[in-house]
N, C-alpha and C positions, 0 to 999 in steps of 0.2 A: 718465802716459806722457811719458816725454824726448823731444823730437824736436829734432835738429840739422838746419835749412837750410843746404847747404855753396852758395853763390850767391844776388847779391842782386839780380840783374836781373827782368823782369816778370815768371816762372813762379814762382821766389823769392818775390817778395812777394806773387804771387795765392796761392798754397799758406800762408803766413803768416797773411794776413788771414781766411781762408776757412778754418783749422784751428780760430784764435780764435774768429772768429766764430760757427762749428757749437760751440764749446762742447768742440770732442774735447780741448783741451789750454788750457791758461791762459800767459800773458803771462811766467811765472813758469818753467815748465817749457819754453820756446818758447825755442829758440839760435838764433840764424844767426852764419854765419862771411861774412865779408867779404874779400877781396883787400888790400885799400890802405884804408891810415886815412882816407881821404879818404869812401871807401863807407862805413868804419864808421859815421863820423857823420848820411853822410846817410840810411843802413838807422836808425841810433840815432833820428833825427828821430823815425820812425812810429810810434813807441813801439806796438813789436806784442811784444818778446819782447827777452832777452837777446842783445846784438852782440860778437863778439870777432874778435880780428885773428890770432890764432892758434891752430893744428888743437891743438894739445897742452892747450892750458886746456877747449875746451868739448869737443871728439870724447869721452874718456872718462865715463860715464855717463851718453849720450844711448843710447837702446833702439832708434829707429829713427834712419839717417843717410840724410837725402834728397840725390842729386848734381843739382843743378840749373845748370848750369855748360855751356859753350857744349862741343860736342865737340872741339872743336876746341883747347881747353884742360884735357882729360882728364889728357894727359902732364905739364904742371906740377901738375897736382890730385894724380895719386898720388904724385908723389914727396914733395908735403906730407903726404899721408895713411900714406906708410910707415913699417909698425909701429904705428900706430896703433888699428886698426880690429879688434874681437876677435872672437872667432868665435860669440859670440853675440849680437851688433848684427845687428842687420837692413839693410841696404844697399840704397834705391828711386835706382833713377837713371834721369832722363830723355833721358839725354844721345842724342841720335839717331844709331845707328849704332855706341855702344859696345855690342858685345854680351858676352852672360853672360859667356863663356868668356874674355874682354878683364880682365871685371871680378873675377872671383874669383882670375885670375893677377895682378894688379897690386895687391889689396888683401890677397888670402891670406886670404880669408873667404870661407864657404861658400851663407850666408842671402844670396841677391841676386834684388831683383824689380828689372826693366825694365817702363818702363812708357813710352806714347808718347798723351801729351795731345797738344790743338789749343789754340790762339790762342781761340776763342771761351768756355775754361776760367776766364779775368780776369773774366767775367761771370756765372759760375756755370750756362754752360750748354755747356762743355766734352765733348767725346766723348775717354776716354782708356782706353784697350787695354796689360794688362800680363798680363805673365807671370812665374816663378818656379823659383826651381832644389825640389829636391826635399828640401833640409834646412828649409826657410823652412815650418814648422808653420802648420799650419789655424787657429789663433787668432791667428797672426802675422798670414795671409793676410786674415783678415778685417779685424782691425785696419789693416793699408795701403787696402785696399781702401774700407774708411767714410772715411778721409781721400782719396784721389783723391775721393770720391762728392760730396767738398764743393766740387768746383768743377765736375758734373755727371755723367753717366752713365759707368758704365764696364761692360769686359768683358773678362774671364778666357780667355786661350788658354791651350791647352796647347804646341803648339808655338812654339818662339822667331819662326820665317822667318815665323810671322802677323803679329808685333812691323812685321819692313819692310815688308807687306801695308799693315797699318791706317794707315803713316807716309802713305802713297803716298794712299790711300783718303780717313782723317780729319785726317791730319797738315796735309797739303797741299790736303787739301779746301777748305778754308775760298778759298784761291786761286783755287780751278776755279770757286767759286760767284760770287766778283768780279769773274770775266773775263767770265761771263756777265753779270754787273749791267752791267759795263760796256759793253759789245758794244748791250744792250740800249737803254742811256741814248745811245749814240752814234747809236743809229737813230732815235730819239725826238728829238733834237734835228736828224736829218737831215731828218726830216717836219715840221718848225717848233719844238717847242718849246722853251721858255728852258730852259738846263740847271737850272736850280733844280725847274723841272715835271720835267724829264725824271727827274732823282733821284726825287724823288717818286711818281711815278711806278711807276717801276721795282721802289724799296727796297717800297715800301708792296704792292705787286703779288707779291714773292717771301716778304713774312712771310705774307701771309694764305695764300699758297699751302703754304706750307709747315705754317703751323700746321691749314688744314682737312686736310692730308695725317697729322697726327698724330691729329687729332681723330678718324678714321672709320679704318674698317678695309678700305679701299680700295685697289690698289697702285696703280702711275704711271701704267701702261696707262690702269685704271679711270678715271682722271681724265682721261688725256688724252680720252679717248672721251667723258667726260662733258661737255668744254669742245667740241669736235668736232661739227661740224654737218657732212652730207654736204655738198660743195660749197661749205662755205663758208669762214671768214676763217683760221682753225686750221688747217685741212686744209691747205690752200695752203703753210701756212706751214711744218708735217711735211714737204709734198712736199719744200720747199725745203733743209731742214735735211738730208733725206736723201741729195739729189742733192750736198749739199757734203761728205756723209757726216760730221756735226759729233757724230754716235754713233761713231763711229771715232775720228773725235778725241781724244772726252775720252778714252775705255776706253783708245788707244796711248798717251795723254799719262800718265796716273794706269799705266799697265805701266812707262814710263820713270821714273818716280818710284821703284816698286819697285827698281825695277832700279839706280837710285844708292845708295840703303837699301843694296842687299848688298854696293856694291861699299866704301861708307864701311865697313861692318864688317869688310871683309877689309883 
């Protein structure tokens, strides 16, 4: 399987090392496209797969073409990729906020999955949510689908508008959870501790939480009630959270999220 990375920034090279790595594709059959000679060399460095400086030498006979490329620089990508791209390549773009409908007019091809990884994907433990137009065959889909799975879980919508959903939800999650780390460590050193304890602290206090919450078949409620003593240091602290209503919060902050998702796609 050919696989062309069109971008060589961190999502670029975690998809790279983590295609090699799982084994799905060799060194050999691995392209990436670069912008500027200056990237080629230094994508060339990592010695993970074949680098070129232009769409015309590596885009034909690659099976799938991943866009990995800031949205924001969509507009100069297709005018490189016009005419290029056949209608039986497969098109995975990350790009947040170009939707389907963006991508099959600009490229003229029909095969296009969207997919919308998170930042914690560089470590192979990634949450990434895609979807599919209805030409992209079920051995296609499964083939994209084992590659996203190498930089961690993924999940199949059927609707696009889930696409700006999961942006808002896991895209930008990973932010929601370091405002809390932060927020947390800030109090922690307001009660004395050195910020070195207070990290500590905090980071060490949200992995075990997190991972006893995958371990057991328990939801949030269940735990909060299981740390929860009548009267006691927890309780207090729900009262507190509620009366500042920091559940409102997140849920209005993570709806504004959505809600830029749609307005980038239109």
């Amino acid at each position: 399987m050919k696989i062309l990375i069109i971008g060589g920034g961190n999502m670029g090279l975690t998809y790279a090392r983590s295609f090699v790595r799982a084994h799905i594709t060799s060194r050999l059959d691995l392209r990436l496209l670069a912008r500027s000679p200056e990237r080629v060399g230094a994508l060339a460095a990592h010695e993970i797969g074949t680098v070129w400086g232009t769409p015309e030498e590596c885009v034909p006979g690659a099976s799938i073409i991943i866009l990995a490329v800031k949205p924001q620089d969509s507009g100069a990508l297709f005018a490189r990729l016009a005419g290029l791209v056949q209608p039986e390549q497969v098109v995975l773009s990350i790009m947040a906020g170009v939707t389907v409908a963006t991508l099959r007019q600009a490229l003229g091809t029909p095969k296009i999955i969207r997919a919308m990884p998170n930042l914690p994907a560089q470590i192979g433990m990634g949450m990434t949510a895609f979807t599919s137009t209805d030409e992209v065959s079920r051995a296609e889909l499964v083939q994209v689908q084992n590659l996203l799975s190498t930089t961690g879980k993924t999940i199949y919508v059927e609707n696009e508008a889930a696409i700006d959903a999961s942006t808002a939800i896991s895209g930008s999650g990973p932010a929601y959870v370091y405002y809390c780390m932060d927020a947390l460590m800030a109090a922690a050193v307001q009660m004395g501790f050195a910020p070195a304890e207070a990290e500590l602290l905090v980071s060490q206090t949200f992995r075990g939480a997190v991972e006893l919450y995958s371990q057991a078949g328990l939801s949030c409620a269940d735990w909060i009630a299981k740390v929860s003593s009548k009267g006691g240091t927890t309780e207090a602290a729900m009262r507190a959270f509620g009366t500042g209503q920091v559940r409102e919060g997140l849920i209005a902050g993570a709806g504004a999220a959505r809600d830029r998702a749609e307005e980038l796609g239109r």
